[in-house]
Each structure stands twice: as C-alpha cells, then as structure tokens.
C-alpha positions in Angstrom: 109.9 65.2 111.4 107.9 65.8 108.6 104.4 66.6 110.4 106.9 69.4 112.1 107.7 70.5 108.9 104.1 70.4 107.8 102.9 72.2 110.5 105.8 75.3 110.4 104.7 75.3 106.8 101.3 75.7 107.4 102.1 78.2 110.4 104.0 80.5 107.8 101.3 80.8 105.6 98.8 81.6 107.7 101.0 84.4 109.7 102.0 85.5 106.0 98.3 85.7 105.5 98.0 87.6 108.8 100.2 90.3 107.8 98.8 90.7 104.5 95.5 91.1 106.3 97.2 94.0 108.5 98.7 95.2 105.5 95.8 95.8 103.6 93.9 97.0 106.4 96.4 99.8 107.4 96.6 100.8 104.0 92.7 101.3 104.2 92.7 103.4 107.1 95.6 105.6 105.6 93.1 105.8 102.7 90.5 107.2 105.3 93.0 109.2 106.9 93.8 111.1 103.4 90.3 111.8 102.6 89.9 113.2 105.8 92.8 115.4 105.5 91.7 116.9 102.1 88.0 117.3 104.0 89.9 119.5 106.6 92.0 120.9 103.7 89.5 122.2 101.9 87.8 123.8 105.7 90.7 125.4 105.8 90.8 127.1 102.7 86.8 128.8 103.2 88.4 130.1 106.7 91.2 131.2 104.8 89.0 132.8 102.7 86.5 134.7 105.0 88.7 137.4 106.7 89.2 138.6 103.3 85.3 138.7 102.5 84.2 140.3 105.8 86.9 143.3 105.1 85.7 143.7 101.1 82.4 143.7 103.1 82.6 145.6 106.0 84.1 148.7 103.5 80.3 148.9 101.9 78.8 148.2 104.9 79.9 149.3 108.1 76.6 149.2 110.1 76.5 145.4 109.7 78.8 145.2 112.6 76.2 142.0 114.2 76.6 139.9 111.0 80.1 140.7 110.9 80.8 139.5 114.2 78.9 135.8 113.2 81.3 135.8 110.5 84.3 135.9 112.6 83.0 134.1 115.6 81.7 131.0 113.5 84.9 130.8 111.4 86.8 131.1 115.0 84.6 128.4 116.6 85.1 125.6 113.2 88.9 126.4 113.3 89.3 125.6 117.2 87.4 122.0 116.7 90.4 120.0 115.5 90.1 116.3 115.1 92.8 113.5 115.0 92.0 111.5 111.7 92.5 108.5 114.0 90.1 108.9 116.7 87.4 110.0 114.5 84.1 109.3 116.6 80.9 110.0 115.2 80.5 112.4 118.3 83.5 114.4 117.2 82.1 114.2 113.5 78.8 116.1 114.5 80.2 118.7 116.4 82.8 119.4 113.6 80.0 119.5 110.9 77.5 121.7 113.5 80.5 124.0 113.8 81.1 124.2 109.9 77.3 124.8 109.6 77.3 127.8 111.5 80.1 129.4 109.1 77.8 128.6 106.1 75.3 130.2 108.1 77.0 133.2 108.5 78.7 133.6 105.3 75.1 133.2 104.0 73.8 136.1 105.8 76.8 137.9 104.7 76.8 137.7 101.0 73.0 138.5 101.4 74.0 141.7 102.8 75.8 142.2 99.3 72.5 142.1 97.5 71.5 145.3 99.3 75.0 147.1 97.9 74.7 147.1 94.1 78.4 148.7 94.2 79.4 146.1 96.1 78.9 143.5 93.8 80.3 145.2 91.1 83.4 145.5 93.0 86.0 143.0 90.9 87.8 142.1 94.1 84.3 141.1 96.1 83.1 139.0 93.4 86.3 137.0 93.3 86.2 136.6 96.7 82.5 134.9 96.1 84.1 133.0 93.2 86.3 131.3 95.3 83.9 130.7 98.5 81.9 129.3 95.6 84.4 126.8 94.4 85.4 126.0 97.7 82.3 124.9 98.7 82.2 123.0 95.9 85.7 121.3 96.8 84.3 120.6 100.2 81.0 118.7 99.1 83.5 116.6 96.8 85.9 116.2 99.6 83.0 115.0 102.0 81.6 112.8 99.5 85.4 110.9 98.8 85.8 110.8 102.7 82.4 109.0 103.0 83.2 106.6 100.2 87.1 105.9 101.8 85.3 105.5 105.0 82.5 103.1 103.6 85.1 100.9 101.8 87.0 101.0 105.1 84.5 99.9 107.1 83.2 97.2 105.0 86.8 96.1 105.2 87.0 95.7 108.6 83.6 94.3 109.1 83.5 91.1 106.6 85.1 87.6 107.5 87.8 87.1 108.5 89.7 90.5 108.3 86.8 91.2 111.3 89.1 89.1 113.3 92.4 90.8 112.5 90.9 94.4 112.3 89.8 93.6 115.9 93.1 92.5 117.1 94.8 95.3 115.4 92.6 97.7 116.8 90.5 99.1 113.8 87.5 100.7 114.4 84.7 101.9 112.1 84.7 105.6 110.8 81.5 107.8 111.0 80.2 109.2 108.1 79.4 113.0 107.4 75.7 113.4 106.8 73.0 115.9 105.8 72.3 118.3 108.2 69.3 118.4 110.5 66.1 119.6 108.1 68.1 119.4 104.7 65.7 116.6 103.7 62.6 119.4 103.8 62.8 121.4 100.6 63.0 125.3 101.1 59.6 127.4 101.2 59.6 130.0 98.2 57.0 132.9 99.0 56.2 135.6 96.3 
C-alpha cells in the first residue's frame, strides 16, 4: 500500500511537470506567433501605404507608366503570399522576404523618380507619404528583429533537455529566421 502511494505520488509530479513543460512551451510558440503577426502587421501597413504613393506620383509623372506598374505588381505579388504563423517553414520564409524585396525594389525606383520632379517633392502630401514609408520601414526592421529574437528563444526552448522530449511529443518544431538578403553583406559602390 504505501509503495502504491509512493508511486501515484511520484506519477503526479512528473505529469504535473509534463504539463508545465507543455505549458511553457505553448506559451513560447504564442510568443513566436505574435511577433510574427506584428512582422505581417507592419507588411501590411507599407502596402497600405503604396497605392497612395504611386497616385501622388503618377500626377507629376505620368510617363513612368513601367515603374508604376512594378509598384503595383510587387505590392500585389507580397500581399498574395500569406503564411500561417504555425507552419512557418524556412521555404515559406524566403519566398515571403524575396516577395517583400521586390516592393522595396520598386518603391526604390519610385521615390528616385521623385528626385527628377523638384515640385514633387515639395508637394506636402508626397513627402508625408515618404515620411510614413520611412517609418514603416523602420517598424518592419524592428518587427523582424523581435520575431527573430521570439523565434531564437523559441527554439532554444524546444531544443534543450528535457523539454526536447515534450516539444517533440507535442509537436513543436523550430521557426526559421528572416535573414539578410542575397548580396547585402557587399557594401554599395559609390562612383563620382
């Protein structure tokens, strides 16, 4: 009688232990899932963002039709690639970033364009459209940098003894990590 009680004793604390484990660990990848929400957040509010631009733009400039169009197209292509939080893959990751490189792309080329249209960038409503795109892109580079930090505590989470064990029960899997694009790490050429 009393090694049964012994043992239902030591049962409970280790399921108690269990489910703390889980616990902890869903509340990590809810942690991951938020970051990545405000990194789409924050997406959303540059795509929001460029229909207004291209119009403030396209009154100045109307024979930039070709830029125009990469505008649009780019911001059409990022906002089509949606991506469940939960089945982040580092596949999925890459395309999503590739995709959001191509609208930085294109807005580049089209706030160049403003530098050949001097009343263009005086225009008030223009340059608070830029103010914005600015601080967006700000807000994304902090929302990327958060997501990679949720995502590396996260993972480290899952990987060390003996959560390893209940993460791979439960089903956790690691999160990918948004890195620097292809050829950021050469600095850019400046010609005079």
């Amino acid at each position: 009688m009393k090694k049964t009680v012994i043992l239902i004793i030591v049962l409970a604390v280790i399921a108690m232990w269990g489910i703390s484990q889980y616990n902890g660990l869903v509340t990590s990848q809810e942690s991951v899932n938020t970051a990545w929400s405000n990194v789409e957040n924050q997406y959303q509010r540059r795509a929001d963002l460029i229909p207004n631009l291209v119009n403030t733009v396209k009154g100045y400039a109307e024979h930039e039709k070709g830029t125009f169009e990469a505008v649009v197209e780019a911001r059409s292509k990022a906002t089509s690639i949606k991506i469940d939080a939960n089945n982040l893959t580092e596949e999925k990751l890459k395309e999503f970033q590739a995709a959001q490189g191509d609208v930085t792309n294109a807005l580049s080329r089209l706030i160049a364009i403003s530098e050949n249209y001097p009343e263009l960038k005086a225009n008030e409503n223009f340059k608070e459209l830029q103010a914005q795109l600015e601080g967006t892109e700000n807000r994304i580079a902090v929302e990327r940098r958060n997501f990679n930090e949720t995502a590396r505590t996260y993972n480290t989470t899952i990987r060390q003894f003996p959560r390893n064990i209940i993460a791979g029960i439960g089903g956790f899997n690691a999160r990918p990590y948004f890195e620097a694009a292809e050829g950021s790490e050469k600095a850019p050429e400046v010609k005079f």
